[in-house]
C-alpha positions as CSV (number, residue, x, y, z in Angstrom):
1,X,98.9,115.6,58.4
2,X,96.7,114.4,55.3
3,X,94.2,112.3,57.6
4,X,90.7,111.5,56.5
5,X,87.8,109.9,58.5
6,X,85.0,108.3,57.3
7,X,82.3,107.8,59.4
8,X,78.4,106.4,58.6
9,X,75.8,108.8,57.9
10,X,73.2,106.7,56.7
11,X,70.1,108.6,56.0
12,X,70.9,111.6,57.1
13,X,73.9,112.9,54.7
14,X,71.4,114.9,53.2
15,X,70.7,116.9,57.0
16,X,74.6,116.7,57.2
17,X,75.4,118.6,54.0
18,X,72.1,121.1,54.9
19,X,73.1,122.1,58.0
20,X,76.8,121.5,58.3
21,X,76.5,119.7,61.3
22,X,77.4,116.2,62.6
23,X,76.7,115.4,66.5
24,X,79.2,112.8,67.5
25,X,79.8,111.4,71.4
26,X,82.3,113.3,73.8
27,X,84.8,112.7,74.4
28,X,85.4,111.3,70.6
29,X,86.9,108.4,70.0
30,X,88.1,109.3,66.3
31,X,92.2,110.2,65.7
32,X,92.8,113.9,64.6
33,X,92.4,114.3,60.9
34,X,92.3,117.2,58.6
35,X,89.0,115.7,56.2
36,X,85.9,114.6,57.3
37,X,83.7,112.2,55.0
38,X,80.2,110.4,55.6
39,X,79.4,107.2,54.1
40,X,76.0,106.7,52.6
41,X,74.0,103.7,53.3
42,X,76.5,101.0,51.2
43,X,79.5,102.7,52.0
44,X,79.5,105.5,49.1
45,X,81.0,109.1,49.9
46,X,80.5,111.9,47.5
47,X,82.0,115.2,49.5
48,X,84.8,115.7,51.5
49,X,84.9,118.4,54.3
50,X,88.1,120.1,55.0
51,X,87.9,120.6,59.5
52,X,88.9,123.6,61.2
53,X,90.7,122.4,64.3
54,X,90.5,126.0,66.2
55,X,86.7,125.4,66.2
56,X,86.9,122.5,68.4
C-alpha cells in the first residue's frame, strides 16, 4: 500500500509540524494510507509524514 492523504491544515501546519499532532473526528472517515500530508491555505504541501498503523 503506497496511499497518501491530504487533508487541510490551514493555519495551523505550523502547530502540526511542532507538536506532531493532528486531532481529526472518530470514527474517521479517511481510507487507510501509509502518508499523511496537510495542505496549506491554497492547497500547497511541503512535508510528508510516514503513519505508524500500530499506534492507532
Amino acid at each position: 500500500m503506497k496511499e497518501v492523504i491530504s487533508l487541510p491544515a490551514g493555519q495551523t501546519q505550523d502547530i502540526i509540524k511542532n507538536y506532531l499532532v493532528h486531532a481529526h473526528p472518530y470514527p474517521r472517515p479517511y481510507k487507510e494510507a501509509q502518508y499523511m500530508t496537510f495542505r496549506k491555505i491554497g492547497g500547497v504541501m511541503d512535508t510528508l509524514f510516514r503513519l505508524n498503523m500500530n499506534s492507532f
